[in-house]
C-alpha positions in Angstrom: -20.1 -36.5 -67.5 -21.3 -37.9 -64.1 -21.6 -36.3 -61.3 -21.7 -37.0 -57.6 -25.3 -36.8 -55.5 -25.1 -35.1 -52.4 -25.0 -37.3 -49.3 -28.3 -37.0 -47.2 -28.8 -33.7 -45.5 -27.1 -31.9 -48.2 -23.2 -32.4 -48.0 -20.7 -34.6 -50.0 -19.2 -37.4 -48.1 -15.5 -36.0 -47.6 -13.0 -36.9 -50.1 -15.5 -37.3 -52.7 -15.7 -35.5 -55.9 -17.8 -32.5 -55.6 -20.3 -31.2 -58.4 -16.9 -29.3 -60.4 -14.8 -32.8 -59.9 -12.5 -31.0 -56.9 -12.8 -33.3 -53.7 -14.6 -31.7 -51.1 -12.4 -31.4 -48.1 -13.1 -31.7 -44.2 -15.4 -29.1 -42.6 -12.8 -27.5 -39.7 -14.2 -26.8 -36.3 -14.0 -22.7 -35.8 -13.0 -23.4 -32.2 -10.3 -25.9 -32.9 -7.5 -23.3 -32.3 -8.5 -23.2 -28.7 -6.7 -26.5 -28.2 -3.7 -24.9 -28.8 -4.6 -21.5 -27.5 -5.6 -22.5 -23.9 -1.7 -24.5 -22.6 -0.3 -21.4 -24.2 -2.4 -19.3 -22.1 -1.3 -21.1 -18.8 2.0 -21.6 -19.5 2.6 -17.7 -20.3 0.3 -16.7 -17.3 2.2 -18.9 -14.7 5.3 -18.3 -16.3 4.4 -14.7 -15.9 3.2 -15.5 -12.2 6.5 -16.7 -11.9 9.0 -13.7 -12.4 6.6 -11.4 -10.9 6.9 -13.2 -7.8 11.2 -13.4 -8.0 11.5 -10.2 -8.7 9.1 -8.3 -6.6 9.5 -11.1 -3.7 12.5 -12.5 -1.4 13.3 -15.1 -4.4 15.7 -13.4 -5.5 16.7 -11.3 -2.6 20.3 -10.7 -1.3 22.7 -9.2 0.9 22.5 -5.1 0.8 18.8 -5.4 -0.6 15.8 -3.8 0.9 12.0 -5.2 1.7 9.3 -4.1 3.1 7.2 -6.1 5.8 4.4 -5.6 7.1 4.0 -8.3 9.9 6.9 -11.1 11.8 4.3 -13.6 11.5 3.8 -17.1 9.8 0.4 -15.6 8.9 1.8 -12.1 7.4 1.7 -11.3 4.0 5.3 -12.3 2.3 7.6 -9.6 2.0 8.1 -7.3 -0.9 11.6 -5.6 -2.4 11.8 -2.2 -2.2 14.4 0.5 -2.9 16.3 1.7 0.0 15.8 4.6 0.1 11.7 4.6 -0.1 9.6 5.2 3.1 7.7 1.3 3.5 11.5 -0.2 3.0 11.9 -1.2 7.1 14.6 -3.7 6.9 17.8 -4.5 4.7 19.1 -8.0 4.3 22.2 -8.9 6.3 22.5 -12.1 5.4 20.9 -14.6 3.0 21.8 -18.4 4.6 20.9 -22.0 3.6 17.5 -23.3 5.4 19.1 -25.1 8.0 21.8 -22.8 8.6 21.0 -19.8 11.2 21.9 -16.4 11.3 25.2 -14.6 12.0 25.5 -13.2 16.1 23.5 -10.7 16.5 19.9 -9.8 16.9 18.8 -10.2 14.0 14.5 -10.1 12.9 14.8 -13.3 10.4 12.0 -14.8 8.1 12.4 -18.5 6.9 10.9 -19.4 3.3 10.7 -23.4 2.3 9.9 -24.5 -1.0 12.1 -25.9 -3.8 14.7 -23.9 -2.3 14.7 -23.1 1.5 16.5 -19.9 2.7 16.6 -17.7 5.7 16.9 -13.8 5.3 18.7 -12.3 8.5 17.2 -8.9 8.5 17.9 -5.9 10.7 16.2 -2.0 10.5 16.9 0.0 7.4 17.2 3.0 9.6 19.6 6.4 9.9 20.5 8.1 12.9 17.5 10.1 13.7 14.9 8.3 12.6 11.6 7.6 14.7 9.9 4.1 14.4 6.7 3.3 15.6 5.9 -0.8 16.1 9.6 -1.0 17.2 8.8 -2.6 20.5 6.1 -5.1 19.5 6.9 -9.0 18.8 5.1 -9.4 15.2 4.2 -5.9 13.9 6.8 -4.7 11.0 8.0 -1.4 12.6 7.4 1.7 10.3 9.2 4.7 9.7 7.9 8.3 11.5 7.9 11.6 12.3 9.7 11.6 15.7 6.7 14.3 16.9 4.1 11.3 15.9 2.6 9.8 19.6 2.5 6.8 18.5 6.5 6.6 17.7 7.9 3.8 20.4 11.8 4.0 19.5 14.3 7.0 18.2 17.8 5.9 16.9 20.4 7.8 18.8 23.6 6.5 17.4 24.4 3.6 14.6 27.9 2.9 14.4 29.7 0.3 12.0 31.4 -1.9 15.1 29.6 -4.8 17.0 30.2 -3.3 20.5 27.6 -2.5 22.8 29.8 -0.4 24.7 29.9 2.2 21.6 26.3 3.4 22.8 27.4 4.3 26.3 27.1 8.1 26.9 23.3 8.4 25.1 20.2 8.3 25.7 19.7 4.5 24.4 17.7 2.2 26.2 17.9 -0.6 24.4 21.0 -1.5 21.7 21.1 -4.1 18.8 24.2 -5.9 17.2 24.7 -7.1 14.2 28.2 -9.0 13.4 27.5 -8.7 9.7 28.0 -6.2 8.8 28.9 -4.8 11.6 26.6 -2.3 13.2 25.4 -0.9 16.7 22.0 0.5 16.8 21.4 2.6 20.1 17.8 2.8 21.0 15.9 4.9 23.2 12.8 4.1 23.5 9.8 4.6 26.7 10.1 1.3 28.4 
């Protein structure tokens, strides 16, 4: 019987018989799987990136929902969903429209996202009678929900009505009144200016 030297440094040449006749087969790399490992890894982490973003951002927003924002600015942190009825959600979304369409009449706050897909949300206050804001009468700030005894509160809603009609606040205490033709709604304002 004959049998097969090993190559220099100890191995047999692969594919070539080993001391028992069996050919020896190719050493595998231990790290090897990582080829396949690392794409996998992105693709699940952006893909994962991905439906956090729709789902807890305006992606996926519509009519009826809520968000919360923080600033009316081109430099503000993008708006998050949040439920109605929770204490950060400041606005509710009119109006979703096309990115070179504009908002329904009315006074709408509005934020402008462009991307793949380019879309305007036409927001006004998710607010109650009652309610106390404070950041109400500044241009960027996103106006927050208070305690109407708080001295730093800058607007109280006196009346909300579902008409458009300006003249539905006469009679209160409102200083300033917002319209919205969709839906329709009157928001009488008092506030210290």
């Amino acid at each position: 019987m004959t049998t097969s030297q090993p190559a220099p440094g100890g191995q047999m040449p692969v594919g070539q018989p080993d001391v028992f006749g069996q050919p020896s087969a190719p050493k595998k790399s231990k790290l090897g799987w990582l080829r396949f490992a690392i794409p996998v890894l992105v693709v699940v982490i952006g893909g994962g990136l991905f439906l956090f973003n729709h789902f807890t951002g305006t992606g996926s927003a519509q009519a009826g929902e809520c968000l919360s924002v923080t600033e009316f600015s081109r430099t503000a942190d993008e708006p998050k969903k949040a439920d109605c009825g929770a204490q950060e959600a400041n606005v509710k979304i009119a109006a979703r429209v096309g990115g070179g369409e504009s908002c329904p009449e009315g006074g709408y706050d509005s934020i402008s996202m462009s991307g793949r897909i380019s879309y305007t949300l036409c927001l006004m206050p998710n607010v109650k009678q009652g309610d106390c804001l404070k950041g109400y009468t500044s241009k960027t700030a996103g106006y927050q929900k208070v305690s109407c005894t708080d001295p730093a509160k800058d607007a109280e809603l006196v009346k909300i009505a579902n008409v458009s009609d300006e003249a539905t606040c006469e009679g209160t205490e409102a200083k300033r009144v917002a319209t919205y033709s969709t839906p329709p709604t009157t928001i009488c304002i008092k506030t210290a200016e």
